[in-house]
MDTraj code that builds the backbone (N, CA, C; nanometers):
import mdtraj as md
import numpy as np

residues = "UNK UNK UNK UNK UNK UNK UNK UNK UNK UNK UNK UNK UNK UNK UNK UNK UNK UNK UNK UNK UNK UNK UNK UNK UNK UNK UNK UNK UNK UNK UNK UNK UNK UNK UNK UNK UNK UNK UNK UNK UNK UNK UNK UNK UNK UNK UNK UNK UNK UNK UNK UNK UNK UNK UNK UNK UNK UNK UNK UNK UNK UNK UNK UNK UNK UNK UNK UNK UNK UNK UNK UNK UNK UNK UNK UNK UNK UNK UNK UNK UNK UNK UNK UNK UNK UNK UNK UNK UNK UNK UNK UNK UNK UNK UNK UNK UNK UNK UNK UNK UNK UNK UNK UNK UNK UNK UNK UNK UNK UNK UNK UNK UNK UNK UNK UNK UNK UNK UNK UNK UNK UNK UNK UNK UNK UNK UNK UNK UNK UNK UNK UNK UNK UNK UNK UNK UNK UNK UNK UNK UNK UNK UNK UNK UNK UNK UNK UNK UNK UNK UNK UNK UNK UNK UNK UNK UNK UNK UNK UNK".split()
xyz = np.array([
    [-4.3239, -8.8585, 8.6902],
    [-4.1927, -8.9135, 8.7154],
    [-4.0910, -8.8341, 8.6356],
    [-3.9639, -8.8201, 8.6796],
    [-3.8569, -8.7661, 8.5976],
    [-3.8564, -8.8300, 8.4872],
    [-3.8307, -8.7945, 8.3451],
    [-3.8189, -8.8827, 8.2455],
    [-3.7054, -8.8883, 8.1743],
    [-3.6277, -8.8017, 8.2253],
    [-3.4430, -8.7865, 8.1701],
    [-3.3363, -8.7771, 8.2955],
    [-3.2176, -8.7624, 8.2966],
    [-3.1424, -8.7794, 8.4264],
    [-3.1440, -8.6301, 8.4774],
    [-3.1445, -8.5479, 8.3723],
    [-3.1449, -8.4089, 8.4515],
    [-3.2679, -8.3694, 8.5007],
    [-3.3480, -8.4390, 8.4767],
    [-3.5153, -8.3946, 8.6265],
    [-3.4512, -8.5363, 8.7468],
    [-3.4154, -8.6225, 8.7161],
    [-3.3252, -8.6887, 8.8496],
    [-3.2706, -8.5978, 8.9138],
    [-3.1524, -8.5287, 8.8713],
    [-3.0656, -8.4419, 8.9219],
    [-3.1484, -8.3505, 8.9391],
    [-3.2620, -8.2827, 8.9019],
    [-3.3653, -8.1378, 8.9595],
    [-3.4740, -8.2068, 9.0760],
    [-3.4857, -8.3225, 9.0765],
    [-3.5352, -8.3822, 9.1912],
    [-3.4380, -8.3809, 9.2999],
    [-3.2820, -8.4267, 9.3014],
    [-3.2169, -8.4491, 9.4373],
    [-3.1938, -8.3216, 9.4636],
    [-3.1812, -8.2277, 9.3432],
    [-3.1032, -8.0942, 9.3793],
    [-3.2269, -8.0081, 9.4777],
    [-3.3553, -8.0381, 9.4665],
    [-3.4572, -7.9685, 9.5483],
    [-3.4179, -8.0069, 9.7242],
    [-3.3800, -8.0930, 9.6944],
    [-3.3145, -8.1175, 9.8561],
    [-3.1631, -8.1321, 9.8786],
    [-3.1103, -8.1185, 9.7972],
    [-2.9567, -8.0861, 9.8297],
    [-2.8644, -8.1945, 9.8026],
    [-2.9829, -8.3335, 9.8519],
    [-2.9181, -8.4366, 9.8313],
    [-3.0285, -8.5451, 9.8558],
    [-3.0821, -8.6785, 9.8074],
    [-3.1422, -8.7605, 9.8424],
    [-3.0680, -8.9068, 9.8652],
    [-3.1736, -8.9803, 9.9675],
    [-3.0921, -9.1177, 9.9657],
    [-3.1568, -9.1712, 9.8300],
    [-3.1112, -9.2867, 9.8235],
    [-3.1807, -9.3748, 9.7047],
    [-3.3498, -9.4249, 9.7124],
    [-3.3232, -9.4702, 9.8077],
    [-3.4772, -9.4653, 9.8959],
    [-3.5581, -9.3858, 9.8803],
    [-3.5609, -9.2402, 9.9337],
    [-3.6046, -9.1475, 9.8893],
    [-3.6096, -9.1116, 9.7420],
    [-3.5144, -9.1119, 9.6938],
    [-3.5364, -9.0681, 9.5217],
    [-3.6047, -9.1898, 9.4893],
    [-3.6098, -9.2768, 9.4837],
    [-3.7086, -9.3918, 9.4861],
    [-3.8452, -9.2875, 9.4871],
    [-3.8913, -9.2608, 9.6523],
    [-4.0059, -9.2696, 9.6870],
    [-4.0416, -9.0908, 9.5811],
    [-3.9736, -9.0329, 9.5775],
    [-3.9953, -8.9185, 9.5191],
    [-4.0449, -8.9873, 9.3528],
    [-4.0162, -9.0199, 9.3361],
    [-4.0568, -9.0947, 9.1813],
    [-4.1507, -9.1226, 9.1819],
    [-4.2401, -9.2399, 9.2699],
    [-4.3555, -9.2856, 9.2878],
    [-4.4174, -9.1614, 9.2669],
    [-4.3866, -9.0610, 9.3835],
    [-4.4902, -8.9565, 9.4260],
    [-4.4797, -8.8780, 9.2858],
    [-4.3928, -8.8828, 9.1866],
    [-4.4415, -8.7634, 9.0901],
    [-4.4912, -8.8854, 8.9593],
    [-4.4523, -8.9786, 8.9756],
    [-4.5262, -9.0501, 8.8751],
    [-4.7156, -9.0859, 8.8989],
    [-4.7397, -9.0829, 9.0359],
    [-4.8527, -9.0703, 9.0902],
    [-4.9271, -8.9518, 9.0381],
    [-4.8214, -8.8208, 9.0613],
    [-4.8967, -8.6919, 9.0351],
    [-4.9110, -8.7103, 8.8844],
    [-4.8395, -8.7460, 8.8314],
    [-4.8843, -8.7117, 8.6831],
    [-4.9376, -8.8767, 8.5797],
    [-5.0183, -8.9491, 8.6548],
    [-5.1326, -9.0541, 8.6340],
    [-5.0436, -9.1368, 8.5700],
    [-4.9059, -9.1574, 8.5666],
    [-4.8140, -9.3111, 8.5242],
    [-4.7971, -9.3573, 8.5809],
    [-4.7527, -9.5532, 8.5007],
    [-4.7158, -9.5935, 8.5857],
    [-4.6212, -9.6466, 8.7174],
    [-4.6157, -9.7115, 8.7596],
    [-4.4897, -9.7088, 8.8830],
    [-4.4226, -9.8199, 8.8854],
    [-4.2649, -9.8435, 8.8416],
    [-4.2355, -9.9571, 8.7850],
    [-4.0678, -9.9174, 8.9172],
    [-4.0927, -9.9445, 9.0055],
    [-3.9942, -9.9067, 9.0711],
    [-3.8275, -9.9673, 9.0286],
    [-3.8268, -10.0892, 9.0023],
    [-3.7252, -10.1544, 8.8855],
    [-3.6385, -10.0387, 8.8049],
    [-3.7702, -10.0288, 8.7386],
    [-3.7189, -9.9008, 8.6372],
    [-3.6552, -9.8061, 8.6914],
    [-3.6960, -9.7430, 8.7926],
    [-3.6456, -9.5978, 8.9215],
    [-3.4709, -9.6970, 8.9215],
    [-3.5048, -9.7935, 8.9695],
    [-3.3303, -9.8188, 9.0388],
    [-3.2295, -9.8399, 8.9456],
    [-3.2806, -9.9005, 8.8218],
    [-3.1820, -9.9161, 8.6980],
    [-3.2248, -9.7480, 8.6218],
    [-3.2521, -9.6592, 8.6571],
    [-3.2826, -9.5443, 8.5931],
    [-3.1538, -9.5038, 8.6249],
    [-3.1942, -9.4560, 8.8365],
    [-3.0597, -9.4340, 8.8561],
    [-2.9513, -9.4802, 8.8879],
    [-2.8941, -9.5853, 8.8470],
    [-2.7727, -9.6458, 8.8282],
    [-2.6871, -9.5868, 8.7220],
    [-2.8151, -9.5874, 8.6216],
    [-2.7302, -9.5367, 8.4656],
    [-2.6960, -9.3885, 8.5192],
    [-2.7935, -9.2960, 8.6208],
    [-2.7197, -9.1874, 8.6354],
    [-2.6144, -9.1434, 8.6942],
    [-2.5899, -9.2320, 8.8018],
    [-2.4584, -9.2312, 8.8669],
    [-2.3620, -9.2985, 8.7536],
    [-2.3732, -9.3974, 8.7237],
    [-2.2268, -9.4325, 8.6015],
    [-2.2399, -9.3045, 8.5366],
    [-2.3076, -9.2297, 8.4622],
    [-2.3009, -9.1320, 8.3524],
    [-2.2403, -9.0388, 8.4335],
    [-2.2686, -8.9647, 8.5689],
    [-2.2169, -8.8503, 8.6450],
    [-2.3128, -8.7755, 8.6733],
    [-2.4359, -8.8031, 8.6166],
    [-2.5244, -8.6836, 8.6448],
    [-2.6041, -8.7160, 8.7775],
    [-2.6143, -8.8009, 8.8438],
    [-2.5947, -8.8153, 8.9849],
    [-2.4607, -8.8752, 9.0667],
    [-2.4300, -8.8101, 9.1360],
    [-2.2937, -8.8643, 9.2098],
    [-2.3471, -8.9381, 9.3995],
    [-2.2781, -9.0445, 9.4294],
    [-2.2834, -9.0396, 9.5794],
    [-2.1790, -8.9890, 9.6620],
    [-2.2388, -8.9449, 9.7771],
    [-2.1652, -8.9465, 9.8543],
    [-2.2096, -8.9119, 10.0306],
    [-2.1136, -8.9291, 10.0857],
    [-2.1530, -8.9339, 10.2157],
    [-2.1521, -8.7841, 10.3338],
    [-2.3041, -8.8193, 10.3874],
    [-2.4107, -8.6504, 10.4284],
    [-2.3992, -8.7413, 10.5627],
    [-2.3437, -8.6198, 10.6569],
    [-2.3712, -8.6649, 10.8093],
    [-2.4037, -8.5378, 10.8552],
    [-2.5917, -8.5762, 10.8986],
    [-2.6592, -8.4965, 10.9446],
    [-2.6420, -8.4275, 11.0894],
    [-2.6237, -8.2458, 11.0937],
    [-2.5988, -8.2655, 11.2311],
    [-2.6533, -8.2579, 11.3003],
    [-2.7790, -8.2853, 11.3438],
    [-2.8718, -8.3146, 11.4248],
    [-2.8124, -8.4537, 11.4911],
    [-2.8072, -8.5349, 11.4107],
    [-2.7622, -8.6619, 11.5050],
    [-2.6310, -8.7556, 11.4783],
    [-2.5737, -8.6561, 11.3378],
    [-2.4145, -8.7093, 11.3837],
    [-2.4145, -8.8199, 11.2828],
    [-2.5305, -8.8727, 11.2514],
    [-2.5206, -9.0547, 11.1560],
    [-2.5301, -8.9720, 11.0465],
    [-2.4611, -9.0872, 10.9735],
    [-2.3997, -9.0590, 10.8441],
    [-2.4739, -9.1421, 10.7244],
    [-2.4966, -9.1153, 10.6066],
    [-2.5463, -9.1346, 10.5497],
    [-2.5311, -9.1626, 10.4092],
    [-2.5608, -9.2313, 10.2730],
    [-2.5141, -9.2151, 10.1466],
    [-2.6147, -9.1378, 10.1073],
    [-2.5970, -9.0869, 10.0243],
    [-2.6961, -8.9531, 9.9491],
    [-2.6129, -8.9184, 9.8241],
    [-2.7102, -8.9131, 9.7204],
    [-2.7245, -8.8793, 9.5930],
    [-2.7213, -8.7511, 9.5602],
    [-2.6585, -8.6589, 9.4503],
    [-2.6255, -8.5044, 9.4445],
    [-2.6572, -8.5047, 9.2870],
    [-2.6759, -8.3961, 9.2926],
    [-2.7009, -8.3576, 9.1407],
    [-2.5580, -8.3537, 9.0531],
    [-2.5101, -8.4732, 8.9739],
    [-2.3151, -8.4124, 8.9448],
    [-2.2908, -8.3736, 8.8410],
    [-2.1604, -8.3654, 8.7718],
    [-2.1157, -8.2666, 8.6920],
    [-2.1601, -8.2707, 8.5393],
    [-2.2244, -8.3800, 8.5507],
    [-2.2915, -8.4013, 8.4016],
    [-2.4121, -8.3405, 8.3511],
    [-2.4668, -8.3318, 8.5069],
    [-2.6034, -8.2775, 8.4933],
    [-2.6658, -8.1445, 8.4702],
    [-2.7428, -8.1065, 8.4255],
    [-2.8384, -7.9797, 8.4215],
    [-2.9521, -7.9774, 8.4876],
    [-2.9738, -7.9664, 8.5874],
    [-3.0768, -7.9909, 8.6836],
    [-3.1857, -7.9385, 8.6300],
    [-3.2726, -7.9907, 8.6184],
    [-3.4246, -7.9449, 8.5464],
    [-3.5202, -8.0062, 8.6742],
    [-3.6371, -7.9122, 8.7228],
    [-3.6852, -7.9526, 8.8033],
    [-3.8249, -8.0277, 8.6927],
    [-3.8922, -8.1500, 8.6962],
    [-3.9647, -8.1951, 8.6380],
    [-4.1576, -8.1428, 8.6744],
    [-4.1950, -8.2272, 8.6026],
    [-4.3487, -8.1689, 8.5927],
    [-4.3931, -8.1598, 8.7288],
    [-4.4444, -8.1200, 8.8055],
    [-4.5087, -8.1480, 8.9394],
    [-4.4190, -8.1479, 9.0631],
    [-4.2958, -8.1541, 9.0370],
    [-4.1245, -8.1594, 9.1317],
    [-4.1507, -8.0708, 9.2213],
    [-4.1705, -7.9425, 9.2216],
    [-4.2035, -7.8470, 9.3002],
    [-4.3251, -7.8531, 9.4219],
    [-4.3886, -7.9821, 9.3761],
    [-4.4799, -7.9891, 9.5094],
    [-4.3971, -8.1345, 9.6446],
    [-4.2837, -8.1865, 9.5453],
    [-4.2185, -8.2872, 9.6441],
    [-4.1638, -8.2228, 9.7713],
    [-4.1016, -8.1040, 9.8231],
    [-4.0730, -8.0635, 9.9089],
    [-4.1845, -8.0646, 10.0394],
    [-4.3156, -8.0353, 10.0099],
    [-4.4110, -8.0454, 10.0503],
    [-4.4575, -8.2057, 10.0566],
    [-4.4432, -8.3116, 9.9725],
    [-4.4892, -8.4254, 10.0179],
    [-4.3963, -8.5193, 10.0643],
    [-4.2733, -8.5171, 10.0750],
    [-4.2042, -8.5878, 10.1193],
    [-4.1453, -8.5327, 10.2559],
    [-4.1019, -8.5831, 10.3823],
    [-4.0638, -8.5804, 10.4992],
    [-3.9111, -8.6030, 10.4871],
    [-3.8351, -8.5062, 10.4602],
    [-3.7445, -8.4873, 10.3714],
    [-3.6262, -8.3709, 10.4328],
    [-3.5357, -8.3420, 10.5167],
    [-3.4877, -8.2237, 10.5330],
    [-3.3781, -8.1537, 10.4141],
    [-3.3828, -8.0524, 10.4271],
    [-3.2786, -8.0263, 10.2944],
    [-3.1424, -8.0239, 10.3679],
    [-3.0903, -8.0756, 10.2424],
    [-2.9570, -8.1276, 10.3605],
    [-2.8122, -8.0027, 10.2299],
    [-2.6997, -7.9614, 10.3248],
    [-2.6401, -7.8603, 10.2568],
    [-2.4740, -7.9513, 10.2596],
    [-2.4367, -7.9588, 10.1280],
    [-2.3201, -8.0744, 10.1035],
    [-2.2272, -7.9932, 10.0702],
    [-2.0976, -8.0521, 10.0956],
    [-1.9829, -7.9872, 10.0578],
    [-1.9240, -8.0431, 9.9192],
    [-2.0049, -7.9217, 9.8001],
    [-1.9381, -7.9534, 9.6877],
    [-1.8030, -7.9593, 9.6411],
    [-1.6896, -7.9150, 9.7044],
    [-1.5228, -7.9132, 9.7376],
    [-1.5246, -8.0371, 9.7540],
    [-1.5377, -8.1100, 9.8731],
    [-1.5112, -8.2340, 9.9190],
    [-1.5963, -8.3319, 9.8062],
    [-1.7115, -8.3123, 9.7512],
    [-1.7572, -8.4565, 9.6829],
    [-1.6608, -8.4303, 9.5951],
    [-1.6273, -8.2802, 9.4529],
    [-1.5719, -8.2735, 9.3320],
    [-1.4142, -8.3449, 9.3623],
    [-1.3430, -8.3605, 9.5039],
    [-1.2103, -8.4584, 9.5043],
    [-1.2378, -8.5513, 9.4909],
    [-1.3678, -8.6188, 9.5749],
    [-1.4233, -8.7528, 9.5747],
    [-1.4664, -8.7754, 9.3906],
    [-1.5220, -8.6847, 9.3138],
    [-1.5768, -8.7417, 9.2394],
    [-1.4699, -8.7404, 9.0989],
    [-1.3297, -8.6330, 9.1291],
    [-1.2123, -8.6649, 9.0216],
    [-1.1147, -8.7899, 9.0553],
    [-1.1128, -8.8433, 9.1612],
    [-1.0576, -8.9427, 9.2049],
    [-1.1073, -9.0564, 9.1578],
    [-1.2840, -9.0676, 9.1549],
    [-1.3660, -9.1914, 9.0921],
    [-1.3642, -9.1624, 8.9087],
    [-1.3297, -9.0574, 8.8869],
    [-1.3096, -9.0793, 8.7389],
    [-1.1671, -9.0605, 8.6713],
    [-1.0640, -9.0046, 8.7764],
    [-0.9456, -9.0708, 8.7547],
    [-0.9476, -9.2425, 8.7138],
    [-0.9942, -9.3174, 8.8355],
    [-0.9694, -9.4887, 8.8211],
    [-1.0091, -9.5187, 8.7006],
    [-1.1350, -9.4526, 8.6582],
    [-1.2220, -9.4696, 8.5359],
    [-1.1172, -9.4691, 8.4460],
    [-1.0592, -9.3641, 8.4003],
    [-0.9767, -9.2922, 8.2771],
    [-0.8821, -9.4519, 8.3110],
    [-0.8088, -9.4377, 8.3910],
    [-0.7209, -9.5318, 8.3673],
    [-0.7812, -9.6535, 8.3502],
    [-0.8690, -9.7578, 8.3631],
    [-0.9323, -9.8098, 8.3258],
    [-0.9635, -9.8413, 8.1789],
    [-1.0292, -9.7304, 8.1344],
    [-1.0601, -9.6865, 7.9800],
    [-0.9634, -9.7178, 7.8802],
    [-0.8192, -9.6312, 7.9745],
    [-0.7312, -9.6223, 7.9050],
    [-0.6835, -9.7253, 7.8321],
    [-0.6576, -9.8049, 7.9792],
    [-0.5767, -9.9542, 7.9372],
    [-0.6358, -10.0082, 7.8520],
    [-0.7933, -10.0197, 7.8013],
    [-0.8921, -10.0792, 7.7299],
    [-0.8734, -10.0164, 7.6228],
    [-0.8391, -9.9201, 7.5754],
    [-0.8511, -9.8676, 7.4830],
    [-1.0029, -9.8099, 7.4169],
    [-1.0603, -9.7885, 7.5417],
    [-1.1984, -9.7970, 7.4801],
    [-1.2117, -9.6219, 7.4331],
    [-1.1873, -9.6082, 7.3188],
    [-1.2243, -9.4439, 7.2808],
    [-1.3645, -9.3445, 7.2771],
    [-1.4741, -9.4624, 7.2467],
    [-1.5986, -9.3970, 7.3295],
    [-1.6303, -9.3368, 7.4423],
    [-1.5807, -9.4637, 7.5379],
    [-1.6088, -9.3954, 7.6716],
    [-1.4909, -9.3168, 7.7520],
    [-1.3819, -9.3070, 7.6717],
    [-1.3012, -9.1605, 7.6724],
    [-1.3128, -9.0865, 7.6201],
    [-1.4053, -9.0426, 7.5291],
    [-1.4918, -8.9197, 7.4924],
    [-1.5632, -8.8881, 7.5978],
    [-1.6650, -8.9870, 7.6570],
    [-1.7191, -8.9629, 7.7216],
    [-1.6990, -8.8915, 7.8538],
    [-1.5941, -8.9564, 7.9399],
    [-1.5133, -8.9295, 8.0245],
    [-1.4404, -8.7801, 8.0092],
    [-1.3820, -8.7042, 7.9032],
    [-1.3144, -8.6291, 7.9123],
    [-1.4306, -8.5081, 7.9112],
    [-1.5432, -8.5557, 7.8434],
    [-1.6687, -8.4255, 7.8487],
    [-1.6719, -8.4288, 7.9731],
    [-1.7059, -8.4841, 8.0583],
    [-1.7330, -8.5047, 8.2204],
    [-1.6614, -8.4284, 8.3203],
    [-1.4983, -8.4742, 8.2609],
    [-1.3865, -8.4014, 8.3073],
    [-1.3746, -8.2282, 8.2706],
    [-1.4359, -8.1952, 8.1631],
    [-1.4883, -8.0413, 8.1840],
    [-1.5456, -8.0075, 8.2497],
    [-1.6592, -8.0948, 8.2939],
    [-1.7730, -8.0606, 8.3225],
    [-1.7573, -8.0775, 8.4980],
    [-1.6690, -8.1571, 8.5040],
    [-1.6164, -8.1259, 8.6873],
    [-1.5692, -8.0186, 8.7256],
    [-1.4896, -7.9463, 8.6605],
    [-1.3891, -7.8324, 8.6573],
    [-1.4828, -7.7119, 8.6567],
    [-1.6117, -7.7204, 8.6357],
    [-1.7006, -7.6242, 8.6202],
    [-1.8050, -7.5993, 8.7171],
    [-1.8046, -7.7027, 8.7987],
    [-1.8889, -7.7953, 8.8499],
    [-1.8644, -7.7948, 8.9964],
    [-1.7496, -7.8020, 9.0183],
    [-1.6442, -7.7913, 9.1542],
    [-1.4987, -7.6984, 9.1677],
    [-1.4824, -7.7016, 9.2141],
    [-1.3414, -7.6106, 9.2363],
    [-1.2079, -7.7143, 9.2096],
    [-1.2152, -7.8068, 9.1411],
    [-1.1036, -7.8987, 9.1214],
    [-1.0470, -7.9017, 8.9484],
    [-0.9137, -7.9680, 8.9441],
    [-0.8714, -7.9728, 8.8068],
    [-0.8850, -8.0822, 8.7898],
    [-0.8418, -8.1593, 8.6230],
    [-0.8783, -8.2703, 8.5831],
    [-0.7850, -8.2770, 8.5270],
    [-0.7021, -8.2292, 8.5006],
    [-0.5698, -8.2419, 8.3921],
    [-0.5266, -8.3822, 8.3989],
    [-0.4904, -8.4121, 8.4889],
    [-0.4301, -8.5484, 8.4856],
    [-0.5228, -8.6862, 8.4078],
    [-0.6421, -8.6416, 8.4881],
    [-0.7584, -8.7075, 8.4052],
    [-0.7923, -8.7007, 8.2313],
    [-0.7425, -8.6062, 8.2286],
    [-0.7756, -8.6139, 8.0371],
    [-0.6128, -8.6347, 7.9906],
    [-0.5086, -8.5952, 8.0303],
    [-0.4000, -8.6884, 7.9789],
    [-0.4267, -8.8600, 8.0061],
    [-0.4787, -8.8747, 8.0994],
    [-0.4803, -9.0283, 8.1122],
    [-0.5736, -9.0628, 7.9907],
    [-0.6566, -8.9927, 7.9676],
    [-0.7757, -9.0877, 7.8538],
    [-0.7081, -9.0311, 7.7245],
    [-0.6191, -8.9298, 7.7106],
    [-0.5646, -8.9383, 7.5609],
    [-0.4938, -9.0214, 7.5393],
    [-0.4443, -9.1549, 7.6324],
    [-0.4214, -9.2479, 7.5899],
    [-0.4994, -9.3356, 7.5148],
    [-0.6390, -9.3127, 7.5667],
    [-0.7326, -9.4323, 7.5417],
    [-0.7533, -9.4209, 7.3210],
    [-0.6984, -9.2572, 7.2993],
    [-0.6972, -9.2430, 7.1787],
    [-0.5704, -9.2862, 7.0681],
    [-0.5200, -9.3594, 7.1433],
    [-0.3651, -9.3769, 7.0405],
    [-0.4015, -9.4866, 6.9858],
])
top = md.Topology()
chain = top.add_chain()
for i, resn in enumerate(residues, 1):
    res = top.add_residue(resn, chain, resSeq=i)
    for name in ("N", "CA", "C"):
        top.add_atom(name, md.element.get_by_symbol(name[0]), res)
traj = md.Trajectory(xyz[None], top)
C-alpha cells in the first residue's frame, strides 16, 4: 500500500488520473502485493487528508471515447510523486485507461479552491494553516502555469 501521500500521488500519476474507487482498489492491490493489511476506511480517510493537503487534487476527466464525464484524482501541487513498492505492476493489474488531463485548466480550478481557502484562513486568523497555504501557493505556480499573488496577499492577512 502507499504509505505517505506522495506514493498516493505516484499511484494516480501512473495513470494520469484515478477515480476514488479505483485508488481505493489500487491500494488493496498493492497492500495485497506487499502481505498488509486492508483497512479500506483507512484508504478513504487517507485520501481525504490528501486532497485537503493538495497533494491530490479533483477534478473533472471526460473520456473521449464516450463523452461521460467523470471525477478523478491528480497528483497536485503539494506532491512529489513517488511511485511506491510494487506500483509499477498496477498498470498491469488494474483495468484502468491512462487518461491525459489538462494541467492549465485543473491549476485555475485548483488557485480558485485555495483562493476561498486563504480567505477563509484569513478571516480566522488562523496563521498555521496560512503557512501552510502559502507553501502550496508556491508550489502551484510551479506546478501549473498560473499565479498566486493574490492568494498569498490574502493569507498575509491571516499574519497580522
Amino acid at each position: 500500500m502507499a504509505d505517505t501521500t506522495d506514493e498516493l500521488a505516484g499511484v494516480v500519476d501512473l495513470f494520469g488520473g484515478l477515480t476514488r474507487d479505483e485508488l481505493e482498489q489500487a491500494l488493496v492491490e498493492l497492500a495485497f502485493k506487499q502481505g498488509k493489511d486492508v483497512d479500506r476506511d483507512a484508504f478513504a480517510a487517507t485520501i481525504e487528508r490528501a486532497v485537503e493537503n493538495y497533494y491530490l487534487v479533483e477534478t473533472e476527466y471526460e473520456a473521449e471515447s464516450d463523452g461521460d464525464a467523470e471525477t478523478v484524482l491528480v497528483a497536485g501541487p503539494a506532491a512529489f510523486p513517488t511511485v511506491p513498492e510494487n506500483g509499477t505492476d498496477l498498470p498491469h493489474i488494474l483495468d484502468v485507461s491512462d487518461r491525459d488531463v489538462d494541467r492549465e485548466g485543473i491549476g485555475e480550478s485548483v488557485r480558485e479552491r485555495l483562493r476561498e481557502e486563504a480567505r477563509t484562513v484569513a478571516a480566522a486568523g488562523d496563521a498555521d494553516r496560512a503557512q501552510e497555504l502559502l507553501d502550496v501557493s508556491y508550489d502551484l505556480e510551479a506546478w501549473a502555469p498560473v499565479e498566486a499573488d493574490e492568494v498569498r496577499a490574502t493569507l498575509d492577512r491571516a499574519f497580522d
